[in-house]
N, C-alpha and C positions, 0 to 999 in steps of 0.2 A: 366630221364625226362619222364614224362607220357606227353599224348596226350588223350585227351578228344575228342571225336567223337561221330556221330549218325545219323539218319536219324529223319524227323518230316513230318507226315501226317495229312493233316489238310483237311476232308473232305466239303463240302459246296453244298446244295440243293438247285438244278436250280430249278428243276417245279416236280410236280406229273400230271404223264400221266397214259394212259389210254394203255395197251401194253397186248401182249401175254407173259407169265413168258414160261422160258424155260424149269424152274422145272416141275410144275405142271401144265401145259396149259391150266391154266387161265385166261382170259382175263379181269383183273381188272387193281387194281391201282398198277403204278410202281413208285417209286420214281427214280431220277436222278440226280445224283450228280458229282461232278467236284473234285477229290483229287487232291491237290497241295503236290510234296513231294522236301523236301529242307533237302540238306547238311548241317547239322551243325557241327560247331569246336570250341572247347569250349565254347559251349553254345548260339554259335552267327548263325543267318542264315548264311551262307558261300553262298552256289552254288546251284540257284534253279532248279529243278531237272524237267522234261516234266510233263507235266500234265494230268493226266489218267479222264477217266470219266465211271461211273458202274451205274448199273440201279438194282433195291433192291425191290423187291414184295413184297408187304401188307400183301399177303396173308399165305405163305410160307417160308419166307424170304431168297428164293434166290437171291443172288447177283451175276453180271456178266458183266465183263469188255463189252463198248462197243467203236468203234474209234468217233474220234471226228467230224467225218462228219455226222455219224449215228445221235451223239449227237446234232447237230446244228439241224438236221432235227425233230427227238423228243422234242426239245425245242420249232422250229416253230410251231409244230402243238400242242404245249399243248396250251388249253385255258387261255387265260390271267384274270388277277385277277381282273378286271372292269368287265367282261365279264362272265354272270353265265352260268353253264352250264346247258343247256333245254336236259331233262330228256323224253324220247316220254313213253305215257304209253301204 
């Protein structure tokens, strides 16, 4: 008898912020995103698994886990999509 197993990561982009990269200490745009990862057994979602959330630079493209409080706070402070962002020159 076999048994079908695996893991399924489904990443998902809250907001692009404005952040320090940790790679190259730049302070441009970060993206931020929320992986969901689920058990699956033969093919079906089974057992969903905590949910991580990584922040991924424009510039360099390092990625790097952050906690989800972090995240809540990075998402408050992105500007919302009604709302443009004023540039000072």
């Amino acid at each position: 008898m076999f048994v079908i197993f695996g893991f399924q990561r489904k990443p998902h982009r809250l907001a692009t912020i404005r952040s320090i990269c940790a790679g190259c200490r730049d302070k441009g745009a970060q993206e931020l995103f929320s992986v969901r990862t689920r058990f699956r057994l033969f093919f079906v979602p089974a057992v969903p698994l905590p949910t991580t959330y990584r922040t991924t630079c424009a510039a360099c493209g390092t990625s790097s886990t952050v906690s989800a409080e972090r995240a809540d706070l990075l998402l408050a402070s992105a500007p919302s999509v009604d709302e443009p962002e004023v540039i000072a020159a």
